[in-house]
C-alpha positions in Angstrom: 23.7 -2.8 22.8 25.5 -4.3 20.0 23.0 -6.9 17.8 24.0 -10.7 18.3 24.2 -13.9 16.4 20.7 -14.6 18.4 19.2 -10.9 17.8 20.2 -11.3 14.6 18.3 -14.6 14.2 15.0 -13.1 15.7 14.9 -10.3 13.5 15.0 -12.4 10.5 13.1 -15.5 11.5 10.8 -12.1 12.2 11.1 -11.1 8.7 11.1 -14.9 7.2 7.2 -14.9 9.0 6.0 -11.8 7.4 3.4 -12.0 5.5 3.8 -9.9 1.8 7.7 -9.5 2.3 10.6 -11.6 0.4 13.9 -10.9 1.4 16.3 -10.7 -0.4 14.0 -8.7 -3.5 16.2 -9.8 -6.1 14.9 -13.5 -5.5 11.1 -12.4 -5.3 10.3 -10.8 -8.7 12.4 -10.9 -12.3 12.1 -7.4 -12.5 15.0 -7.6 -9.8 18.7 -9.3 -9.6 21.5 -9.1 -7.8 22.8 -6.1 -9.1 19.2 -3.9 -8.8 19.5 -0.6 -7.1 16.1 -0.4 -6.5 15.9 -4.1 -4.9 18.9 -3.3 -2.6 16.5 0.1 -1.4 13.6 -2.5 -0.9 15.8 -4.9 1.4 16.9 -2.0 3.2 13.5 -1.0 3.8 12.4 -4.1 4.9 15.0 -5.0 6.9 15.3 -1.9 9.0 11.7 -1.7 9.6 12.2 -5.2 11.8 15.4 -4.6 12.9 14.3 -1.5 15.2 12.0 -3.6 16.9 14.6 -5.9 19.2 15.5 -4.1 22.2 19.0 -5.1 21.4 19.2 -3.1 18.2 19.5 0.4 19.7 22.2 2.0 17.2 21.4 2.8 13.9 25.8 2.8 13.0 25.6 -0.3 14.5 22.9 -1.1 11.5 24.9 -0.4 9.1 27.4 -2.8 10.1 25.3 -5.4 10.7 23.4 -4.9 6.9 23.5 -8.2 5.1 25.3 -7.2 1.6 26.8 -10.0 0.3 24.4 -11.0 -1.9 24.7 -7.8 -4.2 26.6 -7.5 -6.7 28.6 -3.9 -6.3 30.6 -4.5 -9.6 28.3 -3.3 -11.9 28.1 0.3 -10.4 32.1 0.6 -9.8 33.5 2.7 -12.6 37.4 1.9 -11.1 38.7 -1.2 -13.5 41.7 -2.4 -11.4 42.7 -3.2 -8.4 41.8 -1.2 -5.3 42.5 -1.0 -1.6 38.8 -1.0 -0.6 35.9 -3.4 -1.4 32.8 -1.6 -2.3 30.6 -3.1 0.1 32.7 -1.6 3.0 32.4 2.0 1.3 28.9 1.4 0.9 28.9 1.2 4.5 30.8 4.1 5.0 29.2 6.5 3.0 26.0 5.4 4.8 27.6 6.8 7.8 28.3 9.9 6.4 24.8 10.4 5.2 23.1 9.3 8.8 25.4 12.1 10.2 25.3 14.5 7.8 28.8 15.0 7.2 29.5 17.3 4.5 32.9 16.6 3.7 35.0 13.6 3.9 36.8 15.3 6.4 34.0 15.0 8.7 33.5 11.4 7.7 37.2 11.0 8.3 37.3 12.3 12.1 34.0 10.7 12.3 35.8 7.2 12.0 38.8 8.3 13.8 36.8 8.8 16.6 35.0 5.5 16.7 37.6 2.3 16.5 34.9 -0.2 17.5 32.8 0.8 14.3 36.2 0.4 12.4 37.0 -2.9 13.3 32.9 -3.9 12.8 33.8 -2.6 9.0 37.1 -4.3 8.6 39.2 -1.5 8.3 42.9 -1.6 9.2 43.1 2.0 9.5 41.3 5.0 8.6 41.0 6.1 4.5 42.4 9.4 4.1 40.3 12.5 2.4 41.1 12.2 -1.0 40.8 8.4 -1.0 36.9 8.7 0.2 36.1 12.3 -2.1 37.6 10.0 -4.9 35.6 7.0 -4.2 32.4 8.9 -3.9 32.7 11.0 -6.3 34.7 9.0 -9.4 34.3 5.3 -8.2 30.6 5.3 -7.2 27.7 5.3 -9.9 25.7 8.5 -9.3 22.5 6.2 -9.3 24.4 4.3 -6.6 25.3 7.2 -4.6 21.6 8.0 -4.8 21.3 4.6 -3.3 23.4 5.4 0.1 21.4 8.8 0.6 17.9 6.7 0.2 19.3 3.8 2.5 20.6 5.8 5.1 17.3 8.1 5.1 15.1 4.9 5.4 17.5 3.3 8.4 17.2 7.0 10.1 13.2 7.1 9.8 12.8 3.2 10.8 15.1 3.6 13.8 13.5 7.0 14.6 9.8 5.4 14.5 11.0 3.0 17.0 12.4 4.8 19.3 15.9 4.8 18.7 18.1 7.5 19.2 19.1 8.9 15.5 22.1 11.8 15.0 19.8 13.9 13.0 16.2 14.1 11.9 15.4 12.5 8.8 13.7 14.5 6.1 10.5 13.3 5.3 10.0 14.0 1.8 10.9 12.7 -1.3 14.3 13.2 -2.5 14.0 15.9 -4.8 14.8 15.9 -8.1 14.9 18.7 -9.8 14.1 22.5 -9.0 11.7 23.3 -6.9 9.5 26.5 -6.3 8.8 26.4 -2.9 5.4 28.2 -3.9 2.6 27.5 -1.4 -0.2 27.3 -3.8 1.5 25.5 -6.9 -0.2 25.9 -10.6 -0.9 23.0 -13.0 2.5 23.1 -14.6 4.4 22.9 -11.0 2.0 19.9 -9.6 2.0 17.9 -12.8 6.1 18.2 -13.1 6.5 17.1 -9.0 3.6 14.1 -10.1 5.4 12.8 -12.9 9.2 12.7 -10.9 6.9 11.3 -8.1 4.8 8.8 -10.3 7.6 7.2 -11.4 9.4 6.9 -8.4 6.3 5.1 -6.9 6.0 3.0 -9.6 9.3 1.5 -9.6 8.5 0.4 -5.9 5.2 -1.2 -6.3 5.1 -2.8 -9.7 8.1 -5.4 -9.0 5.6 -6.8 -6.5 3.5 -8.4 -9.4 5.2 -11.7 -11.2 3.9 -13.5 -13.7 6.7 -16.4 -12.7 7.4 -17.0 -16.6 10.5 -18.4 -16.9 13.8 -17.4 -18.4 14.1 -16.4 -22.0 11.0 -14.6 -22.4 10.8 -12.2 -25.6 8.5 -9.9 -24.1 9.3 -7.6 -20.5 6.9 -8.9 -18.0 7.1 -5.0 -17.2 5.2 -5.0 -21.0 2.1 -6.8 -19.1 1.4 -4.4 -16.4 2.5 -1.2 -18.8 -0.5 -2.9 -21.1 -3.0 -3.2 -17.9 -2.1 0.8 -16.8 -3.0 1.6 -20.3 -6.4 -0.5 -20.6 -7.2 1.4 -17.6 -6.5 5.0 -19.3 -9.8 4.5 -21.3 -13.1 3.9 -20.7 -14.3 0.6 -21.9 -10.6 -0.2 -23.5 -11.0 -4.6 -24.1 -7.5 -6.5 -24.1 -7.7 -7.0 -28.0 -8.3 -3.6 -29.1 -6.3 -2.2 -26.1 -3.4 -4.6 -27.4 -3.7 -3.2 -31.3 -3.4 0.7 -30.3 -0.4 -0.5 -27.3 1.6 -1.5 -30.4 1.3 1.9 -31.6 1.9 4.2 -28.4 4.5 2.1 -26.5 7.7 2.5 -26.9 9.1 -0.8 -26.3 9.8 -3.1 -28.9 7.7 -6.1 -28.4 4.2 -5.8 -26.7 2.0 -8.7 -26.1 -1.0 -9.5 -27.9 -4.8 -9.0 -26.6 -5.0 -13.0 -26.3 -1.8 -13.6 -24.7 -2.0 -10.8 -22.2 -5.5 -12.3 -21.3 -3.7 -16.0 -21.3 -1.4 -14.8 -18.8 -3.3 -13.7 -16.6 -5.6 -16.4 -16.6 -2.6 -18.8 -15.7 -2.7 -17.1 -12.2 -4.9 -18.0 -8.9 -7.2 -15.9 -6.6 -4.3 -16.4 -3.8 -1.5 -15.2 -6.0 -3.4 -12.4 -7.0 -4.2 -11.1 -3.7 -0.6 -12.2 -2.7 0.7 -9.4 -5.4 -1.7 -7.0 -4.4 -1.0 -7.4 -0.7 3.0 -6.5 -1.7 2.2 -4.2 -3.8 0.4 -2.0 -1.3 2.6 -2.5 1.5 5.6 -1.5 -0.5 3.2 1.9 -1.7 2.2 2.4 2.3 6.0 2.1 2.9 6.4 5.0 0.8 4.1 7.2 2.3 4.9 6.4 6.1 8.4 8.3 5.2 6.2 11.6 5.2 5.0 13.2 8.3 1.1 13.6 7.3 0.7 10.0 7.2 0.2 8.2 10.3 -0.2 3.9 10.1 -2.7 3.6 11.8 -6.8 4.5 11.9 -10.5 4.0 10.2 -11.1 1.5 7.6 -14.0 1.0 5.8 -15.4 -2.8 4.5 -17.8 -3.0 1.8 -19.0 -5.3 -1.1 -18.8 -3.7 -4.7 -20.8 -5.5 -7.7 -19.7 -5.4 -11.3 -22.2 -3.8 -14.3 -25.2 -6.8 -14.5 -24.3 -9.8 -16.1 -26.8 -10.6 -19.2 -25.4 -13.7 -20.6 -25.4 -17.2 -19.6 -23.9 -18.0 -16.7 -24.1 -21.9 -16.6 -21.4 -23.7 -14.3 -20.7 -20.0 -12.8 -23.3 -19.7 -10.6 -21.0 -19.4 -7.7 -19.4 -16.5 -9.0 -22.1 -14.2 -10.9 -24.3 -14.4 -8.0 -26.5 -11.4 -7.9 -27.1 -7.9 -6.8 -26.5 -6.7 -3.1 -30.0 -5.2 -3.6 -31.8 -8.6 -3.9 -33.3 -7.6 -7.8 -33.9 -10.4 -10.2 -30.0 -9.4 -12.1 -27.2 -11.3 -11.4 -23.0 -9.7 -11.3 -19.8 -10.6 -10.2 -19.2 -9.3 -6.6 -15.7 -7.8 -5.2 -15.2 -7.0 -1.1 -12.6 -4.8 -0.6 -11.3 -3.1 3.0 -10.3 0.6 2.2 -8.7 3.4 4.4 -11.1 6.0 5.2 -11.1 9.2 7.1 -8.1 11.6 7.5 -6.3 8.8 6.0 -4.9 8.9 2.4 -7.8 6.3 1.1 -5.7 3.4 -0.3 -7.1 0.2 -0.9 -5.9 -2.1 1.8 -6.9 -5.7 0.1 -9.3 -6.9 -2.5 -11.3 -10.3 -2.5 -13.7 -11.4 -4.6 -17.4 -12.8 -3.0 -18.8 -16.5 -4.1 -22.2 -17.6 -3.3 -22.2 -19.3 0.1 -19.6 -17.0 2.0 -20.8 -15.4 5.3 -20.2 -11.9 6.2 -18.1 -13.2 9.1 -15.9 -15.0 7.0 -15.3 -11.8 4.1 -14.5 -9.3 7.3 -12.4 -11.5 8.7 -10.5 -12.6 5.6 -10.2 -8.9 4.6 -8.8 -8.0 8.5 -6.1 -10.4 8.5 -4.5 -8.3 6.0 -5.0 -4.6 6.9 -3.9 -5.3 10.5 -0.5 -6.9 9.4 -0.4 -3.4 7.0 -1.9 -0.8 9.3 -2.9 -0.5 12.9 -6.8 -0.6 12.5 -8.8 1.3 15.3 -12.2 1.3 14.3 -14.1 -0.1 11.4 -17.3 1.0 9.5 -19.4 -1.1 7.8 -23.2 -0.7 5.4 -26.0 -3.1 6.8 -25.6 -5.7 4.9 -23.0 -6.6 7.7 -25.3 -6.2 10.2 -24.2 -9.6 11.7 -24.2 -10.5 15.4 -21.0 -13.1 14.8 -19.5 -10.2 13.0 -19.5 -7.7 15.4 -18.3 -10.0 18.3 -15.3 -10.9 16.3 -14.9 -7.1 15.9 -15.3 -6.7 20.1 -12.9 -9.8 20.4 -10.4 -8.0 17.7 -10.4 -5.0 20.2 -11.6 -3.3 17.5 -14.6 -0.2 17.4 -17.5 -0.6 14.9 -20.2 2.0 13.7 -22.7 -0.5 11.6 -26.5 0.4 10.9 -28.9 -1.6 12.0 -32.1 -3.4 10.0 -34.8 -2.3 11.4 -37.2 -5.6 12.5 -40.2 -5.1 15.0 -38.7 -4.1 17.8 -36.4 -1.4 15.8 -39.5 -0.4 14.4 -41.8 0.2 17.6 -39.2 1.7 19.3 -38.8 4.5 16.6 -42.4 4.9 16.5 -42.2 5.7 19.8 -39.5 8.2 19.7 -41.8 10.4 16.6 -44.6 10.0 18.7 -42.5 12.0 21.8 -41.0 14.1 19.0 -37.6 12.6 20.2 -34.4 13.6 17.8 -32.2 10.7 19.2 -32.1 7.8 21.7 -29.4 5.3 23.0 -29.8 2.1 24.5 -28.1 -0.8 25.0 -29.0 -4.3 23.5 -28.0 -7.7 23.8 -27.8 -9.8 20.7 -27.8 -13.2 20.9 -24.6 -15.4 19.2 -26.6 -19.2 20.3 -25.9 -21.3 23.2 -26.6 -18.6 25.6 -24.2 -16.5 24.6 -24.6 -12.9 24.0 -23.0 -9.8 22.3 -23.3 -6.3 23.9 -23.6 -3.6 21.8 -25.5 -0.2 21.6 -28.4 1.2 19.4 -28.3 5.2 18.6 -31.8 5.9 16.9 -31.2 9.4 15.2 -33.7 11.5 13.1 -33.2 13.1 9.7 -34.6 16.1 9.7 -34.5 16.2 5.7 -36.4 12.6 5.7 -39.0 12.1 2.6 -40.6 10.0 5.4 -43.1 10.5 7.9 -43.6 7.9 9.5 -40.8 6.1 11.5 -39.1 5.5 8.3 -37.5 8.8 9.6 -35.0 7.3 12.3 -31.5 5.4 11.3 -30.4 3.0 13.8 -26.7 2.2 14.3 -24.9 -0.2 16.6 -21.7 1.2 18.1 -19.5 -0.5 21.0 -17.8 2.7 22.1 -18.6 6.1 22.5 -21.6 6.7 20.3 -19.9 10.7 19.7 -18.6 8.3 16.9 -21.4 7.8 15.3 -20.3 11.3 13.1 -17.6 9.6 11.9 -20.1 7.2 10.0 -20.0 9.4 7.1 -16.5 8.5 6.2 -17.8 5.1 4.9 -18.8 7.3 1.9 -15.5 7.5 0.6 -15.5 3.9 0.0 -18.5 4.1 -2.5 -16.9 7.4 -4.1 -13.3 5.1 -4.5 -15.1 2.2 -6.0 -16.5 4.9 -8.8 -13.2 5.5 -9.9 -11.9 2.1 -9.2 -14.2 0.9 -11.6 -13.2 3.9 -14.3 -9.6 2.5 -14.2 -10.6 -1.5 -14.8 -10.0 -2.6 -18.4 -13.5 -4.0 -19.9 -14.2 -7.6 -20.7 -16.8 -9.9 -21.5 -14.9 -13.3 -20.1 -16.5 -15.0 -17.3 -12.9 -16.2 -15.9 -13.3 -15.4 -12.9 -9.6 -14.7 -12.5 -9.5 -12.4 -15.5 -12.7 -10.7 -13.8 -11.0 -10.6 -10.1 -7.5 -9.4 -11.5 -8.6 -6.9 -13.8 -10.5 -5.3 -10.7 -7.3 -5.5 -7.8 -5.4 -3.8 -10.7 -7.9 -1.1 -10.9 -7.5 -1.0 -7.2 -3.5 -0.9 -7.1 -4.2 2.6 -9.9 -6.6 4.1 -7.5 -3.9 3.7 -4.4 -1.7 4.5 -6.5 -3.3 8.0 -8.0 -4.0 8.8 -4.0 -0.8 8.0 -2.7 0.9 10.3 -5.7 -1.7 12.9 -4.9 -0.4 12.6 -1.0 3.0 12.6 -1.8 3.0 15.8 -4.3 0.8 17.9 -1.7 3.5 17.3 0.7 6.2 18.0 -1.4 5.1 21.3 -2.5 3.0 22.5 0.5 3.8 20.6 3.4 0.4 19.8 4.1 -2.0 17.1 3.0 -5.9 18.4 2.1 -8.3 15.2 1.7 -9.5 17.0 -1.7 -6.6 16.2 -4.4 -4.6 18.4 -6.4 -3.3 15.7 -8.7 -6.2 14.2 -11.4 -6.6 10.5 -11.6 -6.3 11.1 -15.2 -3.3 12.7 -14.8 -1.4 9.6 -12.6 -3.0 7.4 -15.2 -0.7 8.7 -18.1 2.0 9.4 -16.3 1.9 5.6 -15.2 1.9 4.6 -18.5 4.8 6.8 -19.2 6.6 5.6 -16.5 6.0 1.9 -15.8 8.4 0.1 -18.3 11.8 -0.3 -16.0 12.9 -3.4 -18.1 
């Protein structure tokens, strides 16, 4: 069926309600305008990933015609001065054709049309341009960063419309364009991965860091791209402060003006919580775009919530006490607190959203506010959580969600009795069910799985862990995924840049940043093992060091 005035309406009233997604890019971030190659991939992206979804939209030719283009400015990648006989926007569409049907030659293309008058008269052509006309257009006419541009487009509408069901002419490869020779070797040295990161790296970067804006205004001296390039590098060293981070930038960057320790902090201090997270929330959808192109990555499965605490906070903390709470473990030190939600498992573990915790927030309200996000992103099946979310309310909303949880339990009197019991009968494991109660006779059903470590230090009843689970408790093995959370916010916290401010927005930034570099390092890594293997293996073969200088290499695209 061929899209209408009303299907097309729906699809971008769709995309108008989405959160993390401006369309057109060019109007969402000053690191794109109208004439941005990589912007135009971005809309492409995002609107073929909605326009699949209407039952009406079952042709991906019928796409291309229907592609809004008007907004972009073609001029500056045509190299033909005069007058010519076809706009570019129409070969755009064209060539985008041949590349969804593999056509080697014009010829193809040419017979292609011939044999399709309806498309023809969708793309407002009279009659059909001959061979040399299209070889010339492609080949002398077109940019060769804009012919790039029609291979990427037409490779995103073909894996969009296959992921929906559509019927596409040919399988889309699912791999990065390449770029460059590759060896095809199955077990790759240094040299090989490191060359296939640093085309990837910067590939990746130019996606995700146009989702961050400062919203500075017009005639700005310094790139805002200078501002992120000097967060990347804060994050290449251990303990690197803005001001002395700022001094050596000068040195190693080679753009002309970089800003100052006081003004990059200034900046970033002008932002909210909300736009911070707004950023973030782009950023990572635009990265999770990338690697749903591959095969190995499927959108959907575990996640993992936890709460994160900053190094103790030793000064005085007057009028911030809502912020530099305290410790997770109850001691008399107090420290900022972050909550992030995290995929886990056979999943590539990016960082789904970051929020930072204030004194008076529930666990119910911190799981839910980190959910929102990560199901519009991913489709969630099951979530793990550490006991300090052991939270009637909280697993309910979980149960109501549709969602499956694996939480340990505190153990109060009743946990403890019962796991007395179960050493005293020399019993390895025990299930049960439990009703906990919500208030006003309301109840939540869950189950308890008692299990014994064999290895405990204990021996006493001290020996038994006790999890609550609401599906099948053969889950409960999964549990040990949740680790990868605490081994991501180790590195996390090697890439954040070190301060002693107590802005809480400096504080909060400087930490989603560090959380965009680690998604960032594991979505390269993902992307590289596929690219030279064809596989994915949990264990990376790219170094977060590595990603780390090749971002800073690669993140200036002003």
């Amino acid at each position: 069926m061929a899209s209408t005035p009303e299907s097309r309406r729906t699809i971008f009233r769709r995309i108008a309600q989405r959160s993390y997604v401006e369309w057109p890019a060019y109007d969402s971030t000053p690191l794109y305008d109208r004439t941005s190659l990589a912007g135009l991939e971005s809309d492409v992206r995002t609107i073929s990933e909605t326009w699949f979804s209407h039952e009406s939209h079952n042709s991906v030719e019928k796409f291309v015609c229907s592609l809004p283009l008007a907004y972009f400015k073609f001029e500056t990648h045509d190299r033909y001065a005069g007058s010519t006989s076809y706009e570019m926007d129409t070969l755009f569409r064209v060539f985008m054709l041949k590349q969804l049907h593999g056509c080697d030659h014009e010829t193809a293309l040419v017979g292609f049309l011939e044999c399709h008058p309806e498309l023809r008269e969708q793309l407002g052509l009279e009659s059909v341009p001959n061979q040399s006309t299209l070889w010339r257009s492609w080949h002398k006419r077109f940019t060769g960063e804009l012919r790039e541009t029609v291979e990427t487009a037409a490779r995103t509408a073909l894996i969009n419309a296959q992921n929906a069901g559509v019927s596409v002419p040919r399988d889309p490869d699912r791999t990065l364009p390449q770029r460059g020779d590759s060896t095809g070797d199955s077990d790759p040295d240094e040299q090989t991965v490191l060359e296939q990161a640093g085309t990837i790296t910067d590939h990746v970067s130019r996606v995700v860091f146009p989702a961050f804006s400062m919203d500075r205004g017009e005639g700005c001296e310094i790139h805002e791209n200078a501002y992120w390039d000097l967060q990347t590098y804060l994050g290449l060293r251990e303990n690197l402060a803005a001001n002395e981070g700022a001094r050596s930038f000068i040195y190693e960057s080679t753009r002309s003006r970089t800003p100052l320790g006081h003004a990059h902090r200034d900046q970033i201090r002008d932002l909210s919580i909300a736009e911070i997270r707004e950023m973030y929330r782009q950023a990572v959808k635009r990265l999770l775009d990338e690697v749903a192109e591959t095969e190995q990555f499927f959108r959907a499965g575990i996640v993992a919530i936890d709460i994160t605490e900053a190094e103790p906070f030793t000064g005085d903390r007057t009028g911030h006490e809502d912020e530099i709470i305290g410790t997770k473990e109850k001691t008399d030190e107090y420290a900022y607190q972050w909550a992030t939600v995290q995929l886990v498992g056979n999943a590539v573990p990016i960082v789904l959203d970051a929020r930072p915790v204030r004194r008076g927030e529930s666990r119910l309200e911190i799981v839910e506010d980190l959910l929102d996000p990560a199901e519009d992103l991913v489709h969630v099946d099951r979530v793990l959580m550490d006991r300090e979310f052991d939270s009637q309310h909280v697993l309910e909303m979980l149960s109501q969600r549709g969602l499956t949880y694996v939480v340990p339990k505190r153990m109060h009197t009743s946990e403890r009795a019962q796991a007395k019991r179960l050493l005293k009968s020399e019993t390895d494991r025990y299930v049960n069910d439990r009703k906990l109660h919500l208030g006003k006779n309301e109840w939540h059903q869950t189950t308890l799985v008692y299990r014994r470590n064999e290895n405990s230090e204990h021996t006493d009843h001290r020996q038994y862990s006790v999890f609550m689970c609401n599906g099948n408790v053969g889950l409960l093995s999964e549990y040990g995924y949740r680790w990868e959370i605490e081994s991501g916010y180790r590195s996390i916290k090697r890439f954040m840049a070190a301060t002693t401010s107590k802005n809480f927005v400096l504080r909060f930034f400087y930490f989603a940043f560090a959380c965009l570099l680690y998604s960032i390092w594991r979505a390269v890594d993902l992307l590289v093992q596929v690219e030279l293997t064809g596989e994915y293996e949990h264990s990376p073969i790219v170094t977060a060091d590595n990603t780390l200088t090749l971002l800073k290499k690669e993140t200036g695209v002003g």
